[in-house]
N, C-alpha and C positions, 0 to 999 in steps of 0.2 A: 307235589306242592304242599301236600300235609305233614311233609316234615320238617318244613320251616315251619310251623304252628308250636310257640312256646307250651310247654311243659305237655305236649299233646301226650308223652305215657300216661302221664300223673290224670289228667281229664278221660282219657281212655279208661284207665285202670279205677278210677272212681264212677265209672257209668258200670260196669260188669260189677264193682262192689256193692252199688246202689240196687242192681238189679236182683244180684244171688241174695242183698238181706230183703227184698221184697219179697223174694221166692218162699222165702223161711218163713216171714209173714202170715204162710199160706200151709205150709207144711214144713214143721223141723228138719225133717229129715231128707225128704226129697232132694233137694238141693246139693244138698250136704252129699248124698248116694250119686249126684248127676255130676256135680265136682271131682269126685272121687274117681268114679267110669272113666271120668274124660282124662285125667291126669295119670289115671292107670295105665289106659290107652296110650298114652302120647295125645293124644288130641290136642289136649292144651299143655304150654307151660305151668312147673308147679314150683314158687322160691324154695331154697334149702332150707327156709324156716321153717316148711310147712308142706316138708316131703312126707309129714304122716297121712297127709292126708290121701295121698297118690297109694298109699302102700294098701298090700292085699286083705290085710285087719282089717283097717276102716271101710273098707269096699264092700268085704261080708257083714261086718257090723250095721253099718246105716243102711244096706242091702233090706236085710233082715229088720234093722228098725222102719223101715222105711213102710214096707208091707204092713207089720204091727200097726203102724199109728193110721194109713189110708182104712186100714179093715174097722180098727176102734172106731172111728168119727161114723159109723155106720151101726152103732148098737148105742141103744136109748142110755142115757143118762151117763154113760161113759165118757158120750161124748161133752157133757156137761163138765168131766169130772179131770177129761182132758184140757178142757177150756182155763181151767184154774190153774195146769202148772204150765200152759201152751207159751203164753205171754213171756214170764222169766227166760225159758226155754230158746223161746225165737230170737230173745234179744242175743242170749251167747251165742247162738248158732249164728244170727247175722252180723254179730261184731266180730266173731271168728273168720267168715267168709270174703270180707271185707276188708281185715286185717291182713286178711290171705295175699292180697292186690296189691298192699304197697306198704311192703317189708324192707324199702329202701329207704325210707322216712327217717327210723330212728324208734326204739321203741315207745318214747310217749307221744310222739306226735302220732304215731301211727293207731296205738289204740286209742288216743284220746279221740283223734278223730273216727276209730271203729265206734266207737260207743256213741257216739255222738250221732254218726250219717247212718251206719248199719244197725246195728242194736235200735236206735230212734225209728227207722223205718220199720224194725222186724217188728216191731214193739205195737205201732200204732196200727199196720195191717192187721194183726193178730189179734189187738185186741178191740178192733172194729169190725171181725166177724164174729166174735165172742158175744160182744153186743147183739149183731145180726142172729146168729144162731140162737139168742135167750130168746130175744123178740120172734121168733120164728116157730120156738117149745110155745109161748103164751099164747102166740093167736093160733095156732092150726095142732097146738097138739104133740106138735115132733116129729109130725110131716113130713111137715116138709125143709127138716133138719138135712134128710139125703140129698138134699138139692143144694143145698147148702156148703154140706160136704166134698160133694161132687162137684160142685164150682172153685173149693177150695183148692184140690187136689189140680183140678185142671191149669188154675191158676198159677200151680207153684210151678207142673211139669213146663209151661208156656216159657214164663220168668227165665227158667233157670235155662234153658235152651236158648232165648234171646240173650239173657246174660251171657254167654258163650261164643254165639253166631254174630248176634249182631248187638254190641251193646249199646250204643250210641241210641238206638228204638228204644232199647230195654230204660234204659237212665231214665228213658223221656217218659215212658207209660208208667214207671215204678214211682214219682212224683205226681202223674196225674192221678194215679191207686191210692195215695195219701192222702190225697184228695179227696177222692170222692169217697173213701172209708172215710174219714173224718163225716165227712155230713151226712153217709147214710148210715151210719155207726152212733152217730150221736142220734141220730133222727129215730132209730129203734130202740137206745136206751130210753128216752123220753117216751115212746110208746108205752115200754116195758116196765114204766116206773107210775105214767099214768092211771093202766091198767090196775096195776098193787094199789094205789091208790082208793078206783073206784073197788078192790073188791075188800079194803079195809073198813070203807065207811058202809060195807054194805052187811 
């Protein structure tokens, strides 16, 4: 029955793009290493635009970056230092990922619209834990930073897994993530600016 459903690739392939640049959101690389597994595998399909990404370079490569960046976000002020180039980072990685999904478009409509849906979401999760993570150095110290980390990390292995298994879930929660990063990401910059505040007049 769901193959009478107009352009159902196109809304398919746009829920797993929405979901992998969520993923990225959370962790550059992860995603990027879990795409790669999976098309190395056979798991999933990978288009011939972006059979680098299946091959066995990129699978050692984001392998190995992948470990790198979950161990960084766990040593003080790194992770601060990460936060600064995380944002740019996630955007190419999730207009890349996204881009990945629908190589049948044409190439401007297809990165216009990566930059746009992928990049736009890798971008605003990223950098609404950035927010969460400063807010988080101000009041407790850098704490409770690992909790933060370890929420991120969790967040992106989940993402990218649903992006994969079931994307249709994935689409829906990678949208409400925007969500609620946008207002508890703005909600701790405003903490975090507060705070500057009271200890400038002080």
């Amino acid at each position: 029955m769901l193959d009478n459903v107009p352009y159902l690739p196109y809304v398919i392939s746009a829920f797993i793009g929405i979901g992998l640049a969520a993923a990225t959101g959370f962790r550059v690389f992860l995603p990027m290493f879990a795409v790669s597994l999976a098309s190395y595998l056979h798991w999933i399909p990978m288009n011939e635009h972006f059979e680098w990404l299946a091959g066995l370079p990129t699978l050692i490569t984001t392998g190995i970056a992948t470990i790198v960046e979950i161990l960084a976000y766990y040593i003080p002020f790194v992770d601060h230092l990460l936060d600064t180039v995380s944002v740019p980072m996630a955007t190419v990685a999730g207009s890349v990922l996204f881009a990945s999904q629908f190589a049948d478009l044409g190439t401007f409509p297809q990165w216009a619209l990566a930059l746009i849906a992928g990049g736009g979401t890798a971008a605003t999760i990223s950098s609404g834990f950035a927010g969460i993570r400063a807010a988080s150095t101000a009041t407790t110290g850098g704490l409770g930073n690992s909790v933060v980390g370890t929420t991120e990390t969790a967040g992106a292995g989940i993402m990218s897994v649903l992006a994969m298994a079931a994307p249709i879930i994935a689409g829906i929660c990678a949208i409400a993530l925007v969500i609620v990063v946008i207002f508890v990401g703005r909600k701790a910059w405003r903490k975090l600016r507060s705070n500057k505040d009271v200890i400038d007049h002080t």
